[in-house]
Structure formats: structure tokens, C-alpha cells
C-alpha positions in Angstrom: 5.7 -20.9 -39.9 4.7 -17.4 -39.0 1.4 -18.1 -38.5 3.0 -19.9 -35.2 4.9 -17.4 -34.3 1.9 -15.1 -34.2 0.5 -17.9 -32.1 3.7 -18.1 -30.0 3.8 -13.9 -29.4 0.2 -13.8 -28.8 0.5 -16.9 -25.6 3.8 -14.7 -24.5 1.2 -11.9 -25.1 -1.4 -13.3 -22.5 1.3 -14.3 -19.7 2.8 -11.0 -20.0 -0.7 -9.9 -19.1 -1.3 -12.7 -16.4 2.2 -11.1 -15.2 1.3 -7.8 -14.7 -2.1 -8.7 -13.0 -0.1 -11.1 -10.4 2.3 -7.9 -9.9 -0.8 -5.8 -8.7 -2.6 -8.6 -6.6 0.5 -10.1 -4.6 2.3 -7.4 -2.9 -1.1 -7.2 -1.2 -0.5 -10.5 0.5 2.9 -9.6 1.3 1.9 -6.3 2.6 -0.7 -7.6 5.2 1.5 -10.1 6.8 4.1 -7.5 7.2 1.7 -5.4 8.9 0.3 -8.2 11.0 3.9 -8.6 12.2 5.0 -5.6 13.5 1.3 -4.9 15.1 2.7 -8.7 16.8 5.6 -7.2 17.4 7.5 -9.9 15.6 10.1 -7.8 15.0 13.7 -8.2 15.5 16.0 -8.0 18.3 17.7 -4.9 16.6 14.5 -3.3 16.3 12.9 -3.4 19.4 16.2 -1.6 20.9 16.4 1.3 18.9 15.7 5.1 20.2 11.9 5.8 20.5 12.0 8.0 17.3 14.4 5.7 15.7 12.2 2.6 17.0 8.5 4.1 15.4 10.0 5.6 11.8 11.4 2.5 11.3 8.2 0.3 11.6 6.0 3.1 10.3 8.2 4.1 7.6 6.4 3.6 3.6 9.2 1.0 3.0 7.7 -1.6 5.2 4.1 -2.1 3.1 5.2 -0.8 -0.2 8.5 -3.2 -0.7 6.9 -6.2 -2.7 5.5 -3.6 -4.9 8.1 -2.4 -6.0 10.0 -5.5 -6.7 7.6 -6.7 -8.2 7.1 -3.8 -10.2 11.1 -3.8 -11.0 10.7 -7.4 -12.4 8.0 -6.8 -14.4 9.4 -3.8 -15.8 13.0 -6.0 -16.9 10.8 -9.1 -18.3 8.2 -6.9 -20.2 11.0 -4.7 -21.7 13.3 -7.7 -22.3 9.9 -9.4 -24.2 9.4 -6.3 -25.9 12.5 -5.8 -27.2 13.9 -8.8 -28.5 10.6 -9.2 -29.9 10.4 -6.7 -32.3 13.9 -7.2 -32.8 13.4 -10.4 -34.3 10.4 -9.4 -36.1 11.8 -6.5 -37.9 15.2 -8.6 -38.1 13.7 -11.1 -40.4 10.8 -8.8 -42.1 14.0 -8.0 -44.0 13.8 -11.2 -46.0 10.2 -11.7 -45.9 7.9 -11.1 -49.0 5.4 -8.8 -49.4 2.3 -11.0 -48.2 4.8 -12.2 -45.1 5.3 -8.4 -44.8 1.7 -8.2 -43.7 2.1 -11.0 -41.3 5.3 -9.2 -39.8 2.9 -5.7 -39.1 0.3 -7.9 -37.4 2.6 -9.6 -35.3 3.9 -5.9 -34.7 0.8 -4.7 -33.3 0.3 -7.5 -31.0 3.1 -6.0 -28.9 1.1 -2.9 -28.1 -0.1 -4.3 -25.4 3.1 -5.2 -23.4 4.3 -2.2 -24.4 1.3 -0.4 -22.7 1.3 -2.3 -19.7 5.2 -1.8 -19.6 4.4 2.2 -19.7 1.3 1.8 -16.7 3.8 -0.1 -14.5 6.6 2.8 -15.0 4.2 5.3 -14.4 2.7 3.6 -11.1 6.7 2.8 -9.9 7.5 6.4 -10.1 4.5 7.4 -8.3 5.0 5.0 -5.9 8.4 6.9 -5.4 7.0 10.1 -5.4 4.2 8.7 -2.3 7.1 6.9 -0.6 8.7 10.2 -0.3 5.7 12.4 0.7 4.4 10.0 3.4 7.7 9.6 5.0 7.9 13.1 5.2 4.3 13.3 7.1 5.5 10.5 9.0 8.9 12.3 10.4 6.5 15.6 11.2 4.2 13.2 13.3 7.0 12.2 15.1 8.6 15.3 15.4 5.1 16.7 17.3 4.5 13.6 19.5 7.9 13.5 20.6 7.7 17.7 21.3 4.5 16.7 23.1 6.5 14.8 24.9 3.9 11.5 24.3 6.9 9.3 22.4 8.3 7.1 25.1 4.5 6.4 26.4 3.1 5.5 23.2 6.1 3.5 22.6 5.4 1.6 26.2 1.7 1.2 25.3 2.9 -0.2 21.8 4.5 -2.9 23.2 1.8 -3.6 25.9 -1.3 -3.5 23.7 -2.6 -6.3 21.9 -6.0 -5.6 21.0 -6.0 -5.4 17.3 -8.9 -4.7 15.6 -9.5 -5.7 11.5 -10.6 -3.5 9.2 -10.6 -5.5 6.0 -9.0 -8.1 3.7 -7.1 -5.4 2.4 -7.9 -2.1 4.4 -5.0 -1.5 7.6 -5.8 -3.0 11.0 -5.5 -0.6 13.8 -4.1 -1.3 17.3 -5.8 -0.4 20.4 -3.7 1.1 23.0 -4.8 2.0 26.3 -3.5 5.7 25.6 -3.1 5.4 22.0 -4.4 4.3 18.6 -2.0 2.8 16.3 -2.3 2.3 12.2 1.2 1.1 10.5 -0.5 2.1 6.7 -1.5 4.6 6.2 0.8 5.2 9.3 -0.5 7.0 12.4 -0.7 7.2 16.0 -3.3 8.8 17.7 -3.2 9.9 21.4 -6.7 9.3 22.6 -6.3 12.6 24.7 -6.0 14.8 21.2 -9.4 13.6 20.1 -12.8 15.2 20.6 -15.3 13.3 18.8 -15.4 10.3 15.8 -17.7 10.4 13.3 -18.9 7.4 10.5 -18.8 9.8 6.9 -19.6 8.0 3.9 -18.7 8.9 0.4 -20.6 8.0 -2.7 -18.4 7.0 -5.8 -19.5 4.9 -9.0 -19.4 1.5 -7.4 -21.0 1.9 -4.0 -20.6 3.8 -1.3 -17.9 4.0 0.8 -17.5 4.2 4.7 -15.0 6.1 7.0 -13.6 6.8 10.3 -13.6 10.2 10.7 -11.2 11.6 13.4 -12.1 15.1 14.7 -9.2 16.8 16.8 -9.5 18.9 19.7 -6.5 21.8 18.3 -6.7 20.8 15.0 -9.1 21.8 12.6 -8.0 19.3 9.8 -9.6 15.8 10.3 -8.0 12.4 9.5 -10.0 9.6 8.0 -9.6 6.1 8.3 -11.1 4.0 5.1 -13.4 1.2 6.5 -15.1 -1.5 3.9 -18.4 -1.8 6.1 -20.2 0.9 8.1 -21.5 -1.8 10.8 -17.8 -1.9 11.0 -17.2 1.1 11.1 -19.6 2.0 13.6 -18.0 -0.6 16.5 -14.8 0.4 15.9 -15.8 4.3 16.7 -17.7 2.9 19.8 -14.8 1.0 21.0 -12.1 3.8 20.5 -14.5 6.4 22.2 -15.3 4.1 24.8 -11.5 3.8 25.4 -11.6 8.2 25.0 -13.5 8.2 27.6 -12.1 5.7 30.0 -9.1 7.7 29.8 -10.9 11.3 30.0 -11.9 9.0 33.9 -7.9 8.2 34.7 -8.7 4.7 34.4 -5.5 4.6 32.3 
């Protein structure tokens, strides 16, 4: 009998595991069909009639990619604790009666909840970092508002929002940008970029343990801090900078 329910805890074990794995992979889905809609404009009526400030924080804001995380997050974080729990609950509960050679079954069937427990700790440490991020890039997000809209380049970006639909792809699960005529629009991370502002883009690549990795590097003409835009190939990476400074340069011309 106990030897099942060491069976039984190590198969609750396993899809506790499967659990938290689907809770990592998902929200991805989730997150890029979210994005796909509001570079589609598929957005609702209430929306598209807000305030040009009010309009852009609310589509740009970190709530709108990093929602499924975190309920998904949430939910693993009630069943794993709830598993957890009554779990050892039930194994100490009855330990009480066991004897001493069941006593060594009960600490084996202990240990095979430091794994839930483990994962239970990751996910709370990535949910309040997730916080913590939500917070910080909303921030950045208000202050790039703030300075477009003192730039007085808010209302036009919002016009070319609505009338671009070139939309260039990234990656499975790297950001798509948006091609404006006058601007370049990313919803995550979230940024748009008046073509006017830039001087030059660069491909940079990065080497880390498994590969190298490839970027869109965005040099300003009054800023001395770049902005980089992760990109999964550099052949990629190297037509999207040709078509945004192609686009630079049409509107360096007037053509826009």
C-alpha cells in the first residue's frame, strides 16, 4: 500500500512538472497573437477612440504580452502549493501510525516533494520579477511618450499607426516590428521610433554559450545611448536594416 502511494506521488510528481513546463511554453502563444492583433489593429472600438497618449500606453503597455504569464504563473503557484501541502500533510498525518520500516517509506515519499516544492519557489521568484519588469518598463514606456508627445510627433505617429501595414517578422518568438512611413513601431519590447531621430543601423552580434546572437542596433542622432532590437538570424537582420534605412532615407528626400 505505500509502495503505491509512492507510485501515486511520484506520477502527481511528473505532471506537476509537465505543469510548470506548459506554464513557461504557452503564454508565448498567447503573447504573439496578442501582438499580431494590435499590430492588425484588431482592437476594439473603445480603444481606437482614446486620446493619442491614452491610445499608445494602452496597447504598448507590459500588461498586454505579459498577461498569460502571469495567470498562468498564479495557477501554478495555487495547484503546486495545494499539491504540496496536502501532501505532506497526509504523509506526516499517517507516519504517526506507521512502524518503523513504514517510517522509512514515509521519508522517501517526503523527499519526492522537493521537487514541487522547488519549482513552486522558481515560479514565485519569476512572478515577482515579472512584477518588478512590469513596473520598470511601463515606466520607460510613459517617458517615451512623454518625449514624443513634447516633440510634438504623437498624433503623426498615431496617423501612420493606423495607416501602415507593412509588418515585418522577426521570429517565432522574437517581436515583429511595424513599418510606418514616418515611424517604426515594436509593441514588446515596446517602442516607436521616428525615422527622422535615427542616424545610422548597425547588425552587432554577441557571442554567448550556445551561439551567437544577432541585433538591430539603432544609433540616434541626440542620443548617445543606442537601442537594440534582438533578431534570431543575421541574414534577417541585415534586410530588415536595409529596408528601415531605405525608408530613413526616403523620408531624409520628402517623399513622406
Amino acid at each position: 500500500m505505500d509502495l503505491f502511494r509512492i507510485f501515486i506521488i511520484i506520477i502527481a510528481t511528473t505532471l506537476i512538472t509537465l505543469f510548470f513546463i506548459l506554464s513557461l511554453l504557452l503564454p508565448f502563444t498567447f503573447r504573439r497573437r496578442k501582438i499580431q492583433k494590435i499590430q492588425f489593429l484588431d482592437l476594439d472600438r473603445s480603444t481606437k477612440v482614446l486620446g493619442t497618449w491614452d491610445f499608445f500606453y494602452s496597447i504598448l503597455k507590459m500588461e498586454n504580452v505579459s498577461k498569460a504569464f502571469h495567470y498562468t504563473e498564479i495557477l501554478f503557484l495555487v495547484v503546486d502549493g495545494l499539491f504540496v501541502l496536502i501532501g505532506i500533510y497526509v504523509v506526516n498525518h499517517r507516519g504517526a501510525k506507521l512502524s518503523e520500516v513504514s517510517i522509512d517509506l514515509k521519508d522517501t515519499m517526503l523527499l519526492l516533494f522537493i521537487e514541487p516544492i522547488i519549482l513552486w519557489l522558481i515560479t514565485l521568484f519569476l512572478f515577482l520579477f515579472a512584477m518588478y519588469m512590469k513596473k520598470k518598463e511601463n515606466k520607460r514606456v510613459t517617458e517615451m511618450l512623454n518625449d514624443l508627445e513634447k516633440a510634438k510627433l504623437l498624433n503623426s505617429a498615431q496617423k501612420d499607426f493606423f495607416k501602415s501595414n507593412e509588418i515585418v517578422r522577426v521570429g517565432k518568438l522574437s517581436n515583429d516590428i511595424k513599418l510606418g512611413d514616418k515611424y517604426i513601431f515594436a509593441i514588446y519590447p515596446a517602442y516607436i521610433i521616428p525615422y527622422s531621430w535615427i542616424k545610422d543601423v548597425k547588425v552587432t552580434t554577441t557571442f554567448v554559450r550556445n551561439g551567437t546572437r544577432y541585433y538591430l542596433n539603432f544609433i540616434f542622432k541626440n542620443s548617445w545611448k543606442p537601442l537594440k532590437i534582438f533578431s534570431p538570424k543575421e541574414i534577417l537582420a541585415e534586410e530588415i536594416k536595409n529596408l528601415i534605412l531605405n525608408k530613413k532615407n526616403l523620408n531624409e528626400k520628402g517623399v513622406f
